[in-house]
C-alpha positions in Angstrom: 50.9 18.0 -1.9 47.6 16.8 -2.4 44.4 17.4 -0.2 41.8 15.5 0.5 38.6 18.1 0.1 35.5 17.2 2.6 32.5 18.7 3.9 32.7 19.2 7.5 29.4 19.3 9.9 30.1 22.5 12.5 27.0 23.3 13.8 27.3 23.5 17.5 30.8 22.9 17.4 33.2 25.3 18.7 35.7 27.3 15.9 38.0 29.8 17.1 38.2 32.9 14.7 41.5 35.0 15.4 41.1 38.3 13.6 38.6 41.4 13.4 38.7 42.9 9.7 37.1 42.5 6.2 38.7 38.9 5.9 37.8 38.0 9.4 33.8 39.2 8.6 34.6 36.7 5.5 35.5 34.0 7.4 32.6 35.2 10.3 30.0 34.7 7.6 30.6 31.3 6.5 30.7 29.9 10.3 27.7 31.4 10.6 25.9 29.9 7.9 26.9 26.6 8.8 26.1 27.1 12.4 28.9 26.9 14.0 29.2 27.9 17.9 32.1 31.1 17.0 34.4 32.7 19.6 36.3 35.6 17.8 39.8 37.3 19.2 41.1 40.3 18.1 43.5 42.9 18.8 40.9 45.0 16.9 37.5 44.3 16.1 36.4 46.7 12.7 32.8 48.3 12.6 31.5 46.1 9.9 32.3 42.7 11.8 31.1 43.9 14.8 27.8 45.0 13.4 27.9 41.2 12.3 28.6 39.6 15.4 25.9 41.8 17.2 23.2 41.1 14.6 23.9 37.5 15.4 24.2 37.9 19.4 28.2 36.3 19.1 30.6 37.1 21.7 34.0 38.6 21.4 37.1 39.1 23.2 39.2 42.5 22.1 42.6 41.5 23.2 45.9 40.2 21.9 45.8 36.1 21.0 47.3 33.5 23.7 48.5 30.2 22.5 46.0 28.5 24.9 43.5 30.2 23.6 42.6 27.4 20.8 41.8 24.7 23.0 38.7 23.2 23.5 37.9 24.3 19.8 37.9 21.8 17.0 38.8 24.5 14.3 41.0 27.4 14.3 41.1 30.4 11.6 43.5 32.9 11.4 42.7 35.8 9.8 45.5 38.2 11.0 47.4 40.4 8.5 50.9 39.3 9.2 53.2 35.7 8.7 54.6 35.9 12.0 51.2 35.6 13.7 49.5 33.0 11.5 52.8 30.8 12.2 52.4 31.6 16.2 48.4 30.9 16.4 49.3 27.6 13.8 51.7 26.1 16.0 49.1 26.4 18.9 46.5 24.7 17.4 48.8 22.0 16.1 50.9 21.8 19.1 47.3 20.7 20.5 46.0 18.7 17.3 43.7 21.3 16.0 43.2 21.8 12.5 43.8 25.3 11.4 43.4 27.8 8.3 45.8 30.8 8.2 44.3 33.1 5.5 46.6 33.3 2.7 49.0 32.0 4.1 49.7 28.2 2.8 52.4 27.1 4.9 50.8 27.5 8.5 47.3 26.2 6.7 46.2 22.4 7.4 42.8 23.2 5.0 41.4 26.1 3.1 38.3 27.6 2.4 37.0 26.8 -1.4 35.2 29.3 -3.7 31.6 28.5 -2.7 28.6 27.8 -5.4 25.5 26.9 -3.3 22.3 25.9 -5.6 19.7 24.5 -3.1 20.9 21.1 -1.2 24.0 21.5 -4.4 27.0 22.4 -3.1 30.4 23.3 -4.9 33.7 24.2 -3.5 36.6 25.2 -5.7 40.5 25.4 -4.1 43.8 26.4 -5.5 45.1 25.2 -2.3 46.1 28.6 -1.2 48.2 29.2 -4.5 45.9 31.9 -6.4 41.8 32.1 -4.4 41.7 34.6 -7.3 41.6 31.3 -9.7 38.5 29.8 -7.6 36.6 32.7 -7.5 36.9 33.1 -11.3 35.8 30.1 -11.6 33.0 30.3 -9.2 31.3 33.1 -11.0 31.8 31.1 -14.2 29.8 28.7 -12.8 27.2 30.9 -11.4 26.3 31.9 -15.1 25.9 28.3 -15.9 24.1 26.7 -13.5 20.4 27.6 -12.6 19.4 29.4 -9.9 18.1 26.5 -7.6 18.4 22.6 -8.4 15.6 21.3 -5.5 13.4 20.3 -7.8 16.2 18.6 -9.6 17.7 16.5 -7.0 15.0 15.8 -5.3 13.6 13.8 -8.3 17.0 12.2 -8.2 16.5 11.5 -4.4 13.5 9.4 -4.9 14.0 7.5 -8.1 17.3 6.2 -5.9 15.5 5.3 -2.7 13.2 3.8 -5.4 16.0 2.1 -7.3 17.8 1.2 -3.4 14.7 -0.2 -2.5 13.2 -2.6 -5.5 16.9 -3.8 -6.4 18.8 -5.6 -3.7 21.9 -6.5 -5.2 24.2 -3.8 -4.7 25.9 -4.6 -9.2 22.5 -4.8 -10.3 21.2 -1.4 -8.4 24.3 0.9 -9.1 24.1 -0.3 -13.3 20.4 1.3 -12.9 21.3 4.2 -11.2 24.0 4.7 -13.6 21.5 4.5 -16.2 18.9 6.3 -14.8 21.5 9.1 -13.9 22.7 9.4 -17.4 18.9 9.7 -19.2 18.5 12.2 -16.9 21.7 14.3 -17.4 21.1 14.3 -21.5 17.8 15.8 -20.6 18.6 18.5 -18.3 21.8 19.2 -20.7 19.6 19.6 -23.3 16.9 21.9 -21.6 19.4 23.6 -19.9 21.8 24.2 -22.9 18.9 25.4 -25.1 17.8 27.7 -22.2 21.3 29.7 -22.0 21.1 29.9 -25.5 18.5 31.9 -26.2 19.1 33.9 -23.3 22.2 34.7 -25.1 20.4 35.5 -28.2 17.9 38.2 -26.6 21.0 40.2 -25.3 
């Protein structure tokens, strides 16, 4: 099975986050970042993610899940810590066409949750599709050694010079052989300035 990996907007929307412990906090943290309006239910809600949703004024319901809980929500996580329950709070959200993760748990899953690299606007998400996260996270902090610590400056350059480019060449062949172009003087030089940098970082080790 192949999916189809996407960046979804969720601020202000309502997500539905069934689960109170370390993976639910997880899980808790990443809505929060991208702003999304978060309702949590949990049989039991640990310290540590209820410090969380207090620091960030959330609301949260301590009771068992109820398959019409999900609706009204246009994403449902499950982070509960048995099969049985991700498969009863998947076929809810299904039953109702919600899309829903079950954490570790591939089979009642309709999308997972990449290993996140975040450099300024630069975002990277790395999945396994549920097989081995262990893979993506390794990979993630490989990445994290390669790639500087912010690439604004960067991309923002690249930003103008294609408004510029969008802007001064109408035809649509014409303007995407100068980007390309443009795009690949620029990568030899940031390869190069970049490549030279982690070397000789490695050399004063």
């Amino acid at each position: 099975m192949s999916f189809l990996p996407i960046f979804i907007d969720l601020k202000d929307k309502p997500v539905l986050l069934i689960g109170g412990g370390a993976v639910a906090r997880e899980k808790l943290e990443k809505l929060i970042q991208a702003e999304a309006r978060v309702r949590v239910i949990a049989r039991v809600i640990a310290a540590e993610t209820r410090q969380l949703l207090a620091q960030h004024h959330l609301s949260f319901e301590e009771r068992p899940f109820f398959p019409n809980d999900v609706t009204g929500h246009v994403l449902v996580i499950s982070a509960v810590n048995d099969s049985l329950g991700h498969a009863r709070i998947a076929a809810a959200a299904r039953a109702r066409g919600i899309l829903v993760n079950a954490v570790d748990e591939p089979a009642s899953a309709d999308f997972f949750f990449g290993a996140q690299i975040e450099r300024g606007p630069l975002q990277i998400a790395i999945s396994t599709q549920g097989l081995f996260p262990g893979v993506a996270r390794a990979l993630r902090l490989w990445l994290e050694e390669a790639l500087p610590e912010d690439l604004s400056d960067e991309l923002g350059q690249l930003a103008v010079l294609r408004k510029n480019v969008r802007h001064f060449i109408p035809d649509p062949t014409q303007r995407m052989r100068q980007l390309k172009e443009q795009l690949q003087i620029w990568q030899k030089s940031w390869l190069t300035e970049h490549t030279h940098y982690s070397q000789a970082g490695e050399s004063t080790r």
